[in-house]
C-alpha positions in Angstrom: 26.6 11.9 -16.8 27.6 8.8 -14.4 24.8 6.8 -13.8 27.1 5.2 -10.7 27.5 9.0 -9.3 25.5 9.7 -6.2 24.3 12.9 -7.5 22.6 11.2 -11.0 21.4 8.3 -8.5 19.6 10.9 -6.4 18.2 13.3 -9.3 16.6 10.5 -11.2 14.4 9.3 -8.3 14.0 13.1 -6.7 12.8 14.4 -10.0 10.3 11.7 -10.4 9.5 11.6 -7.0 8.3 15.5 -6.4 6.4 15.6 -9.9 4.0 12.7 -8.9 3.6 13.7 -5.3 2.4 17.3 -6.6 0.6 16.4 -9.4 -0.7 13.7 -6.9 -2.1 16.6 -4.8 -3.2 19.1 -7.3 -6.0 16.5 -8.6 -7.5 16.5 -5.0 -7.5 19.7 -5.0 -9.0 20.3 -8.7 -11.9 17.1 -7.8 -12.8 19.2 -5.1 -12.9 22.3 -6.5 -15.1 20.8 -9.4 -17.3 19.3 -6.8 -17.7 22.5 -5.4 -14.9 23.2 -2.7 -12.4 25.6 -3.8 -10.4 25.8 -0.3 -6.9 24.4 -2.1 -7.6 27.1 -4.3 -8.2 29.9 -2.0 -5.0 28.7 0.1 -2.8 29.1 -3.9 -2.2 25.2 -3.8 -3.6 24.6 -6.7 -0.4 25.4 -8.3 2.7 23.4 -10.0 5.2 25.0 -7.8 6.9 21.9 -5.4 7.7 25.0 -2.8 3.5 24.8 -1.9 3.1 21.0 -1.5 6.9 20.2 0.2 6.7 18.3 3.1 10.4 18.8 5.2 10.1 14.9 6.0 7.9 13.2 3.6 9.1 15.1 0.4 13.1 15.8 1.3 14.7 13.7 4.2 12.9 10.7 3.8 13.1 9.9 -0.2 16.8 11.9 -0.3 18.0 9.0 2.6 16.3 6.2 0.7 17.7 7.4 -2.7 21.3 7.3 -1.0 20.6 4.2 0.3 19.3 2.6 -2.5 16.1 1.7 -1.1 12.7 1.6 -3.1 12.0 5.2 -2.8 8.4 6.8 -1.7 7.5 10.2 0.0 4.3 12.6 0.3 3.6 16.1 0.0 1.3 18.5 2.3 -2.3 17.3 2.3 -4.3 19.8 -0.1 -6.6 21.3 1.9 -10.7 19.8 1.5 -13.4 21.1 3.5 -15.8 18.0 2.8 -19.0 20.4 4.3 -18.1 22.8 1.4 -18.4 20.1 -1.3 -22.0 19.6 -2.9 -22.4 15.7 -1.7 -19.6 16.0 1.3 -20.1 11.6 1.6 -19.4 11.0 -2.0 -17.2 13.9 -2.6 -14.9 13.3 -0.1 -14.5 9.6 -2.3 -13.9 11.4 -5.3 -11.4 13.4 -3.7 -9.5 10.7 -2.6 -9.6 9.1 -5.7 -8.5 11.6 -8.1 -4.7 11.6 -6.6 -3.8 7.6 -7.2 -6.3 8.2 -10.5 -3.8 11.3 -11.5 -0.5 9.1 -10.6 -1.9 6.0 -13.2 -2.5 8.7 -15.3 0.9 10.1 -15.3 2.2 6.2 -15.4 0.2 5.8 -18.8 1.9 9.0 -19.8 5.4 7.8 -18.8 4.7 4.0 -20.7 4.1 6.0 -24.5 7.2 8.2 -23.8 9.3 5.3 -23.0 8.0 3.5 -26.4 8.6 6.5 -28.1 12.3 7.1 -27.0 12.8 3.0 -27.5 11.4 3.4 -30.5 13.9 6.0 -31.4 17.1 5.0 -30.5 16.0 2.4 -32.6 16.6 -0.7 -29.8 19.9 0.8 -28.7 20.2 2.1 -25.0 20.7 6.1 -25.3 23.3 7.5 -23.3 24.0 11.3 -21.5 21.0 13.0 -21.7 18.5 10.7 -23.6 19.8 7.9 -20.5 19.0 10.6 -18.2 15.5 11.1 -19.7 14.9 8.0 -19.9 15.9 7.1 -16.2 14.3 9.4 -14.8 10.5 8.2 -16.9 11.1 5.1 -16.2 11.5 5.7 -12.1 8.7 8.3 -13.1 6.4 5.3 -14.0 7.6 3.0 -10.8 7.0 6.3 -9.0 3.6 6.5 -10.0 2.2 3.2 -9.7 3.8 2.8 -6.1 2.3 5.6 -5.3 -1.0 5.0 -6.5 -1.0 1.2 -5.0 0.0 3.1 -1.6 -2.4 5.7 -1.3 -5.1 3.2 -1.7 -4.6 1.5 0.9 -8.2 0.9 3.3 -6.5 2.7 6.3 -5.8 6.3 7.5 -4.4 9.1 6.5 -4.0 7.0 3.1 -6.6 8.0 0.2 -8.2 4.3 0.3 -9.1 5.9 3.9 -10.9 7.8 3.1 -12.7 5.5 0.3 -13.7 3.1 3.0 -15.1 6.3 5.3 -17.6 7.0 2.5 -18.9 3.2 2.3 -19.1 2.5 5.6 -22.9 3.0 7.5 -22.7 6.5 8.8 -22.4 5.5 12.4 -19.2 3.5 11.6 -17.9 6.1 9.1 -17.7 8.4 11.9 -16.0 5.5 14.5 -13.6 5.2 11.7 -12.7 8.9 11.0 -11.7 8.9 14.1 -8.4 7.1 13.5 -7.4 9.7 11.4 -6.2 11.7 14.2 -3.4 9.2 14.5 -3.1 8.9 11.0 0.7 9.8 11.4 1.5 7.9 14.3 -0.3 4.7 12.8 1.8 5.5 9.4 5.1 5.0 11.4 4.2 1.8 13.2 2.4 0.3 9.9 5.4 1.4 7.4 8.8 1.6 10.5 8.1 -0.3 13.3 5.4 -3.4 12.8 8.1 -4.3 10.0 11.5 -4.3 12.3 9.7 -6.6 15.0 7.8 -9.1 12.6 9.8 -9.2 9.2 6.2 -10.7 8.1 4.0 -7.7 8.7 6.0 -5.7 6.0 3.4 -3.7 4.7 4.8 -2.4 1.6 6.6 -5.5 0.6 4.1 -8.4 0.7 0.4 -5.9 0.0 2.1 -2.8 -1.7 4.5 -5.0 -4.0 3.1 -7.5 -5.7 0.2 -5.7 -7.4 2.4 -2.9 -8.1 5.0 -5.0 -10.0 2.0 -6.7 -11.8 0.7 -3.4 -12.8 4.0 -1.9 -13.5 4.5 -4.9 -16.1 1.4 -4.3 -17.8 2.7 -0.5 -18.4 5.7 -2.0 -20.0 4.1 -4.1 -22.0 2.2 -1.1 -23.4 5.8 0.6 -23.7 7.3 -2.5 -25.2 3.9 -2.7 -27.7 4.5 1.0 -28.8 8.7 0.4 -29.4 
């Protein structure tokens, strides 16, 4: 395996990319289900299979163009379904909800930290080539994955997760001045993430509020890796 081939470029930030974005996904759907909406369940996505949660842009074009271009890559998945009147406390569900997808993804990143220990610990400080490198690449873009991901979807702002975290704490009147945005949730995505950044370099989003607690937390996962190597 060439770590310079497009191909093994591609596959080790793919791979990563469409387990955390579906696992990402499934834990809405099981908070809500547990908090007594079982919609994602009724429409079969809760389920492991990428083929219910791809996204044509946000899963496929967009991380495959970044990967080739060897940009930081990021995507999304369909939205799970949640009907918040279904849930028991629809206010404080709908928190929940949002919370248990970034939860799941630092979950997954703690997961990710232990196996890279373990494997370091194994080749016994030596790099491991073919498929242990592969493995390993691919868990350790697994954990960047994750924690990005995490950071991202917690941001206070439509359609993001943190959104929706900020919907449930505002006063009710406001909440529902708020929710309103939603409706542009994509078209605010693209001038937030795409077009703010191309006219002022300075309102890049992802690089100067995404970044830097990301890296900080990413470092304290590889710490933990280091500890357990």
């Amino acid at each position: 395996m060439n770590p310079e081939h497009i191909v093994y470029r591609t596959a080790v930030w793919i791979i990563p990319l469409v387990i955390a974005i579906v696992f990402h996904e499934v834990a809405h759907g099981w908070m809500a289900k547990w908090l007594g909406d079982p919609t994602a369940q009724e429409q079969r996505r809760l389920s492991f299979n990428p083929l219910r949660h791809v996204d044509p842009v946000g899963t496929v074009i967009l991380p495959l163009g970044l990967a080739i271009a060897g940009a930081p890559v990021f995507g999304w998945a369909k939205p799970v379904p949640v009907i918040a009147q279904r849930l028991r406390n629809p206010r404080w569900g709908m928190v929940a909800v949002a919370l248990a997808g970034p939860g799941m993804n630092f979950l997954l990143a703690t997961i990710a930290a232990v196996a890279i220990g373990a494997i370091a610990a194994s080749a016994g400080g030596t790099a491991p080539g073919g498929i242990g490198g592969f493995l390993l690449a691919n868990l350790v873009n697994f954990l960047l994955v994750n924690v990005f991901l995490a950071i991202f979807n917690l941001l206070p702002m439509p359609p993001f997760d943190g959104g929706h975290v900020v919907e449930g704490l505002l006063p009710r009147p406001l909440a529902a001045q708020y929710a309103k945005i939603g409706r542009f949730g994509f078209l605010l995505l693209i001038l937030v993430l795409v077009v703010l950044p191309m006219i002022f370099p300075r309102a890049d989003l992802v690089g100067r509020v995404v970044g830097p607690p990301a890296q900080a937390i990413v470092g304290w996962f590889l710490a933990l890796a280091q500890a357990i190597a």
